[in-house]
C-alpha positions, 0 to 999 in steps of 0.5 A: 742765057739768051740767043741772039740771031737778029744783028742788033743793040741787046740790054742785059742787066746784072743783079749785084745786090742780094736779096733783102729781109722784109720783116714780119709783124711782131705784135698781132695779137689773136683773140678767141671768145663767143660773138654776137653774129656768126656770119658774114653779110655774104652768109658765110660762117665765121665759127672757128675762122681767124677773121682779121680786123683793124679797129673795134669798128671791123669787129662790130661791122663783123661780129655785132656788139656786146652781149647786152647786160641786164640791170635791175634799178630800185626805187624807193616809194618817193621816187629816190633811186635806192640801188643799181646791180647788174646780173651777174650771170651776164658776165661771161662774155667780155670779148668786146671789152677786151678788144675794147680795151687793147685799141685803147692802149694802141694796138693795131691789127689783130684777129679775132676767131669767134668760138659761136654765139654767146652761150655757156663757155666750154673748152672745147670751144677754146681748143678748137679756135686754138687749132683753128689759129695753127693753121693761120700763119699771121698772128704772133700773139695768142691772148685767153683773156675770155678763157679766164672765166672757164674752170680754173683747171680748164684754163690753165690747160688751155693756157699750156695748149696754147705755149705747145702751139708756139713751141710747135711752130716758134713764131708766136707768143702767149699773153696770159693772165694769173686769175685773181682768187687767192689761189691763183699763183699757186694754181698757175704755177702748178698746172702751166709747166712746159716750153715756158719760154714763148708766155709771159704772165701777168697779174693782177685784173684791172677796173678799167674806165669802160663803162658797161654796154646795156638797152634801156630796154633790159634795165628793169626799174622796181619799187615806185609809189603805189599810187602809180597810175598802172595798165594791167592786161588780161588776155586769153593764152590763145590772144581771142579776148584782151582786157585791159584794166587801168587804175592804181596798183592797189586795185585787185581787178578780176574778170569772169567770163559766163555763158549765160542765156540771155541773148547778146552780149552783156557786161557788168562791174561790181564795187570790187573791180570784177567785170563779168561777160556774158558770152551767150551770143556773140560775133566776131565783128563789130555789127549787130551783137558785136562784142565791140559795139557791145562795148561801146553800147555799154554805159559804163564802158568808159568810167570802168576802168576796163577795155575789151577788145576782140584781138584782129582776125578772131573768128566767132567760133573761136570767142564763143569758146572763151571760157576764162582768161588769164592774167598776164601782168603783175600781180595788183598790190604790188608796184610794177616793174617798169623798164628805162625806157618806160620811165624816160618821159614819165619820171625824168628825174629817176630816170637820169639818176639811173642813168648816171649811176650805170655811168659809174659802173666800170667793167673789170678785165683781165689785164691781157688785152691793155698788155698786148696793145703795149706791146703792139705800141712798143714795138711800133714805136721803139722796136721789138728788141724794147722791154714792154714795160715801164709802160702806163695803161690807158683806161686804166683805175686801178689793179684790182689788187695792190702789189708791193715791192716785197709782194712782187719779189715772190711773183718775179722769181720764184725759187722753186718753179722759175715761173716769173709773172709780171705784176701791173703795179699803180705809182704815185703820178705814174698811173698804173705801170706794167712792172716786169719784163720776164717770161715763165722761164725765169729761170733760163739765162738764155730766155728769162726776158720777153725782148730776148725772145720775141727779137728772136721769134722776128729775126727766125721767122724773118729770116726764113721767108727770106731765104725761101728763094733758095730752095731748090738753088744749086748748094754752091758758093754762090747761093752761100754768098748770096744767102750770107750777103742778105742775113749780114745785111739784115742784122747789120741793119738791126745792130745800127737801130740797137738791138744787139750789142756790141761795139762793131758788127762782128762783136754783134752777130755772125753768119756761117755758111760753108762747106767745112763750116757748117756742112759736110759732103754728106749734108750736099749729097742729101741736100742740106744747106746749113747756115749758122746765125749767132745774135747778141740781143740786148737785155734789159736792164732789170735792177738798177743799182746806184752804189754811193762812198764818202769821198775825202775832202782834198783841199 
């Protein structure tokens, strides 16, 4: 209360409002897997930092690009393009696709926490960006899709570390994929057991429509004609002495280096493509008896089809100890494997064909990624309280398996377990849909459905960082008062927009607060002030049953 000792006008104001609810995010998915760069442009390291982007350009200006993948391209002797295959250890690493894939289906903010630079995947990697991510408090969705590549074991473990973290602080869920082998429902059923509530599953992997990233430069074209005009180079391991041989691949060139007594250097070539050199007496540089003017001195140098050079800054000494040199390009006979961009000026028409069938070859993902990103859509669009299903997938050709009706009868409920999982099912005229809305507790009355319990996640975790501001308020009326104003306001606001039922707010939701309410005069004395919500969240409607009867006719 102020004091007033100056005769004047003084303005007070009153606060009659109470404080309001400011909503936390719902659908910020966080995403582990290894990354090209581990630093920031600042030095900093980036391992095991949940780091927040925006778009897939964030992640590149952060994180670099996919690992590029290799490919091998065959050709027949006429130059006609016979196959294209990709390597298929290269394919572990997808966290690029995957992040890819997600803004295609519209999500938004996320975070990604790189687990190190592309190597073999481990779980303790996983396991230590899933702790990584506890400490951080934004994300409400965790998605493995990178982990499905790990053991089936390890995975699935991971995926039960990941629902005890949301258990352990009730305000995130898991997105996880049921792996594609013909093991894997059962597989999953079995190992992921406990707090099943905070994950949904879905199966199965999708061929999406992105293509592969690659280099020309790692595509490795094989098998042109043999009568390829080819440069073969031989040079000495300590890079002294290169010669170079250039002619048909069906040539078997040879070098021989001698020391002979003859003073100077000398060459000769006999009718099988052997050069000898003589190496009596020579220097490095190019004067006198240099081997280059030696060379050039040579009348057959340039009908040869062999180059010599002394490689730049090579000592004297050191071409004087040259006693033989070794090949390094491909074995002659043989037709030479070139890369893309070897062939891109040189044999148009192969190289577009290549290049065409690349753009054919579409990766295939887990469905998680496209999953969260409709999830993310849905909620910014209709509200969290809306069943993230129904739901088209962009990008999408197809499920790499095909469901059918009675096929998904056994992934929606399962008698023995209750662990549902949510099948991505392909319409006529509708694309690919998400065809399931239910959590792992399939089971559970109270949690069976993914709306249910993500609105809950979002009032809770709303709800508490708004009622921070009474800690350490007096436990009286009015605190009660102002806590109860601002959580009825709140859900008042959230029965208008539809995400509970009933026909008036009370039939909606309620909120208690009170000493021989909801606390004793022992809960004050040690400091408990106890408020007691009830909500009643909307259900999907799951089963649509339209019952038809004849009717008589009355007139």
């Amino acid at each position: 209360m102020a004091t007033y000792r100056t005769p004047d006008v003084y303005i007070e104001e009153t606060s009659t409002l109470p404080p309001s609810v400011a909503e936390v995010s719902t659908a910020i998915p966080a995403f582990l897997g290894y990354t090209e760069l581990v630093t920031n442009p600042d030095g900093e390291d980036l391992i095991f930092v949940p780091t927040r982007i925006n778009t897939l350009l964030d992640y590149i200006a952060i994180f670099g690009k996919q690992n590029q993948l290799t490919f091998t391209a065959t050709a027949n002797e006429a130059n006609e393009l016979m196959s294209v295959e990709k390597d298929s250890a290269d394919q572990q690493h997808r966290l690029f696709y995957a992040l890819d894939h997600y803004f295609k289906n519209g999500g938004g903010t996320c975070y990604v926490v790189s687990l190190g630079a592309y190597k073999a995947k481990a779980k303790a990697d996983f396991s230590k960006g899933l702790e990584a991510l506890e400490k951080e408090d934004e994300p409400t969705l965790i998605v493995l899709s990178e982990a499905t590549t790990l053991p089936s074991l390890d995975y699935h473990n991971l995926c039960q570390d990941a629902l005890n973290q949301c258990e352990k602080l009730k305000d995130r869920f898991c997105i996880f994929d049921v792996l594609n082998d013909k093991d894997g429902v059962s597989n999953f059923r079995s190992i992921v057991n406990n707090n099943l509530k905070y994950g949904a599953a879905y199966y199965p992997f999708l061929q999406t429509s992105i293509v592969y990233q690659y280099d020309e430069k790692l595509v490795t074209v094989n098998g042109q004609s043999a009568a390829t005009p080819t440069t073969k180079s031989f040079i000495y391991q300590n890079d002294v002495l290169k010669v170079e041989f250039t002619g048909p691949v069906d040539a078997t060139p040879t070098v021989e280096v001698v020391k002979g007594t003859t003073a100077g250097v000398t060459f000769a070539k006999d009718t099988s493509n052997k050069l000898t050199i003589n190496l009596s007496s020579a220097t490095a540089d190019n004067t006198g008896t240099g081997i280059g003017d030696a060379w050039t001195a040579w009348g057959d140098a340039a009908a040869s089809g062999f180059k010599v050079t002394v490689l730049e800054g090579t000592k004297k000494q050191a071409v004087l100890a040259v006693t033989s040199l070794t090949a390094v390009t491909p074995v002659a006979g043989s037709s030479p494997a070139k890369t893309l961009t070897a062939i891109r000026d040189t044999n148009t028409s192969l190289y577009n064909s290549i290049k065409a069938e690349l753009a054919k070859m579409r990766i295939v993902l887990p469905s998680s990624p496209a999953v969260a990103g409709v999830y993310a859509t849905v909620d910014r669009t209709r509200g969290v309280w809306k069943a993230p299903a129904n739901v088209a997938l962009n990008s999408v050709v197809n499920p790499m398996i095909k469901i059918s009706a009675l096929e998904q009868e056994t992934l929606n409920i399962d008698p023995d377990s209750g662990k549902s999982i949510n099948a991505i099912r392909t319409f006529v005229g509708k694309g690919s849909l998400i065809w399931g809305a239910r959590t792992l507790a399939g089971n559970d009355n109270e949690w069976r459905y993914i709306p249910v319990r993500r609105l809950f996640n979002m009032v809770e975790e709303s709800s508490k960082k708004a009622s921070a501001f009474a800690v350490f308020e007096p436990n009286d009326p009015s605190t009660w008062l102002k806590v109860k104003g601002m959580l009825d306001s709140y859900l008042y606001g959230l029965w208008q927009q539809g995400a509970l039922a009933g026909s008036k707010p009370e039939a909606a939701y309620f909120v208690h607060v009170g000493l021989g309410k909801t606390m004793t005069q022992q809960d004050i004395l040690e400091g408990r002030m106890i408020i007691e919500i009830g909500i009643a969240a909307v259900r999907p409607a799951e089963f649509i049953i339209l019952r038809f009867s004849h009717k008589l006719q009355e007139a």
